[in-house]
C-alpha positions as CSV (number, residue, x, y, z in Angstrom):
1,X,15.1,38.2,171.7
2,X,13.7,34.7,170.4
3,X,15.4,33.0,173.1
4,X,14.4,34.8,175.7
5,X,11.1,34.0,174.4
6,X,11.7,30.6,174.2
7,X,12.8,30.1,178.1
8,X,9.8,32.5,178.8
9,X,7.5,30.0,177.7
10,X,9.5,26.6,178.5
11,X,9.6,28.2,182.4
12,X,5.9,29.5,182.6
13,X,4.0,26.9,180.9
14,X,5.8,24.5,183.3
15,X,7.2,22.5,180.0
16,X,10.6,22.8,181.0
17,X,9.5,21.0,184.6
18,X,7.4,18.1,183.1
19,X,10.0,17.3,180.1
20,X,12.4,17.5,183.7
21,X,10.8,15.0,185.3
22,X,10.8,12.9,182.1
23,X,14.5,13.0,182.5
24,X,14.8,12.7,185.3
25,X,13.2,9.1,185.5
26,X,16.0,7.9,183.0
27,X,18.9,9.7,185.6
28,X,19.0,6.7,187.9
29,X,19.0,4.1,185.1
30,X,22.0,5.4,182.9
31,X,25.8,5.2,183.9
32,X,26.7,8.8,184.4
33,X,29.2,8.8,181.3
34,X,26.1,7.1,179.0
35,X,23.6,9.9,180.9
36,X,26.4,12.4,179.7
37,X,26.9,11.4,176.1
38,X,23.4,12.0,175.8
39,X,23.1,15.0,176.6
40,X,25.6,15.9,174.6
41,X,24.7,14.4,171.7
42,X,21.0,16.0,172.0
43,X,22.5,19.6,172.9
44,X,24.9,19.1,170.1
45,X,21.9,18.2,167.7
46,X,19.5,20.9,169.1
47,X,22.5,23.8,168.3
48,X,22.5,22.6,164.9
49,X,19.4,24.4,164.4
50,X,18.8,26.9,166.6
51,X,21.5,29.7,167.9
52,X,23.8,28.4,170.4
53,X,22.0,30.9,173.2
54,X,18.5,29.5,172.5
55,X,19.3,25.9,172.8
56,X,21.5,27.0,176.3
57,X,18.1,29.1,177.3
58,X,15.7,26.1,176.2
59,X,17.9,22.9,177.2
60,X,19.3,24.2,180.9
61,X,15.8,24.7,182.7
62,X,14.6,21.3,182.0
63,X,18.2,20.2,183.0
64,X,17.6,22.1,185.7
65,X,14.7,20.8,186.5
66,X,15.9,17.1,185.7
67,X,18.5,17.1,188.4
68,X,16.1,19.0,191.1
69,X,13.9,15.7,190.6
70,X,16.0,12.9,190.5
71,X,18.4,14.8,193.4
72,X,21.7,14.7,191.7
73,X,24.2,18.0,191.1
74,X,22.6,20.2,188.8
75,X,26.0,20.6,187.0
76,X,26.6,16.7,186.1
77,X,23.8,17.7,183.7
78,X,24.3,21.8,182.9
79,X,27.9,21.6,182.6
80,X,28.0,18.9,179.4
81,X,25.0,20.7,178.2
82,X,26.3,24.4,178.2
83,X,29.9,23.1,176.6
84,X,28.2,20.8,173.9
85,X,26.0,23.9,172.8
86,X,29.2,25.1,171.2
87,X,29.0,22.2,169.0
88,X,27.6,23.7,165.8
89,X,29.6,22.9,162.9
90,X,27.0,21.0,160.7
91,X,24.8,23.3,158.8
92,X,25.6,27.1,157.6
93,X,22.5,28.1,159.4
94,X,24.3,27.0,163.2
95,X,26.1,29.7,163.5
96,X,26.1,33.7,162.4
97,X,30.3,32.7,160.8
98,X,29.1,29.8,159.2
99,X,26.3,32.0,157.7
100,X,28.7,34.6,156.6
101,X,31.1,32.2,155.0
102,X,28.4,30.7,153.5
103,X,27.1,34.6,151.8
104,X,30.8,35.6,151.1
105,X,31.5,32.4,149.1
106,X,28.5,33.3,146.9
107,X,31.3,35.6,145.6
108,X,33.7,32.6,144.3
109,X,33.9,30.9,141.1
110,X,32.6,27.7,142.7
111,X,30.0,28.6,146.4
112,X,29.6,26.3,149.2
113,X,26.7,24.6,149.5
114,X,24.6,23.5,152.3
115,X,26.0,19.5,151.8
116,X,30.0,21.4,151.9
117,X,28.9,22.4,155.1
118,X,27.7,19.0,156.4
119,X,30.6,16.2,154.6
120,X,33.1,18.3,156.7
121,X,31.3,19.4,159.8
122,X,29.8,15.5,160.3
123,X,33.5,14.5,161.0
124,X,34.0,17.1,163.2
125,X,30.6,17.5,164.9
126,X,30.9,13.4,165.8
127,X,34.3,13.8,167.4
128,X,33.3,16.7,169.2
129,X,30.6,14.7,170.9
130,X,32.9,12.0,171.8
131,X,35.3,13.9,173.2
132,X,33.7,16.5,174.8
133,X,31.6,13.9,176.5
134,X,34.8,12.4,177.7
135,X,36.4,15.6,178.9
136,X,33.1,17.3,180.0
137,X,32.7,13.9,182.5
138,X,36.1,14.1,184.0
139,X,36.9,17.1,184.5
140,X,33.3,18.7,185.9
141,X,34.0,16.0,188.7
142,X,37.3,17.0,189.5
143,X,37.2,21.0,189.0
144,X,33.5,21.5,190.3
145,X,32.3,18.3,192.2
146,X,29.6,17.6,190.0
147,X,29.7,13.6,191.0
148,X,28.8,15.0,194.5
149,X,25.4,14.8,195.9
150,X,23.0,17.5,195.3
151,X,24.7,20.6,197.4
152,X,23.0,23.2,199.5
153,X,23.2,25.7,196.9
154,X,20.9,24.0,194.5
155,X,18.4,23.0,197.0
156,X,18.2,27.0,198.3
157,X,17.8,28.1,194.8
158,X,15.1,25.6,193.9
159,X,12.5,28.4,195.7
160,X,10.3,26.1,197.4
161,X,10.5,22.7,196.7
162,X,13.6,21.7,197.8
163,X,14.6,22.1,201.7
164,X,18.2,21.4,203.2
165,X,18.0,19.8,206.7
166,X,20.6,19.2,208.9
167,X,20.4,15.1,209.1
168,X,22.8,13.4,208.6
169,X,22.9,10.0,206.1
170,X,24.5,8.1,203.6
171,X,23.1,9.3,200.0
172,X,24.2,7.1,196.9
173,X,26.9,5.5,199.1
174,X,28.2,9.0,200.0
175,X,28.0,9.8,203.9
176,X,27.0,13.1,204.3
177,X,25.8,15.2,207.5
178,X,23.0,17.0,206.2
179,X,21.1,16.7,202.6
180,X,18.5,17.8,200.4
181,X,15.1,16.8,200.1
182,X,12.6,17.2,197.9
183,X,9.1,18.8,199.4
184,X,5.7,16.8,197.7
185,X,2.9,19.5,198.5
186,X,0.5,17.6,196.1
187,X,1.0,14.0,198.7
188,X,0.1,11.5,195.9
189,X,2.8,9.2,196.9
C-alpha cells in the first residue's frame, strides 16, 4: 500500500519527471558502465531502507523518465535498477526474512543485533554492487539490446511527448532508418 503511494505522488507531482531530467543531464557525460554502477549503488542504498517494491515503484519512473530525456533505452537504466533492488542485505529492517531472523533470534542465548546484520551484509552488499553492475551491463546488451538507441516501443509509450518518425539518420554513431524524437510544446529552446 505505501508504495503505491509513494509512485502516486513521485508520478503526479511531476517529481519523478524533474529528478529525471536531473539525470538525465549526467547520462551523456558518464561511460555507460560508470552511469550503471551508479545506479546500482543508489538502488542498492535506497533498498536498504525501504521494501524492495517501494524503492522499484519510486526509483523506475524517474529512470523512466531519465532515459525519455536524454533519448537512450529505457532499460540500460531500468534493468540495473530493478536487479540491484534485490540488494538488501545490510540492515534487519531491508527485508521482511531479515526481520524475522532478527525476532526469532531474540529467542537465543546470545540475539543479533542491528551491527550483526551490517559487519556481514557490508561484505556482501559491496560485492553485490560490483558484480551485479558488471553482469547487469553485459548481459542487458546482449539479451535485450539495451545499448541500442531508444526503440519505438518507448517512444509510443511515452503518451505524448515522444514521436517516432520515419527518417532515417545516424544516432550516437548508430545508422538507423527511423528514430525517436522528443516533442518541446513549451519552445524555450
Amino acid at each position: 500500500g505505501g508504495s503505491i503511494a509513494i509512485n502516486y505522488g513521485f508520478t503526479n507531482s511531476g517529481l519523478s519527471v524533474a529528478l529525471g531530467d536531473m539525470v538525465a543531464g549526467l547520462i551523456p557525460l558518464v561511460h555507460p558502465f560508470a552511469l550503471n554502477l551508479v545506479v546500482v549503488a543508489c538502488v542498492t542504498i535506497f533498498s536498504q531502507v525501504l521494501s524492495s517494491i517501494s524503492t522499484a515503484s519510486t526509483m523506475l519512473p524517474i529512470l523512466s523518465a531519465a532515459s525519455l530525456q536524454a533519448m537512450v533505452n529505457p532499460l540500460s537504466l531500468m534493468l540495473p535498477a530493478t536487479i540491484a533492488t534485490s540488494f538488501a542485505f545490510l540492515l534487519p529492517t531491508a527485508t521482511p526474512p531479515n526481520i524475522v531472523v532478527l525476532a526469532k533470534s531474540q529467542d537465543l542465548g546470545s540475539p543479533l543485533r542491528f551491527r550483526d546484520f551490517f559487519t556481514n551484509g557490508l561484505a556482501l552488499t559491496l560485492a553485490a554492487i560490483f558484480a551485479g553492475s558488471a553482469l547487469s551491463c553485459a548481459m542487458s546488451a546482449v539479451v535485450f539490446g539495451a545499448d541500442n538507441t531508444m526503440p519505438r516501443w518507448a517512444c509510443e509509450a511515452a503518451a505524448g511527448s515522444c514521436l517516432w518518425v520515419d527518417v532515417g539518420g545516424v544516432v550516437r554513431g548508430t545508422a538507423v532508418s527511423a528514430q525517436a524524437c522528443i516533442v518541446d510544446l513549451a519552445g524555450d529552446g
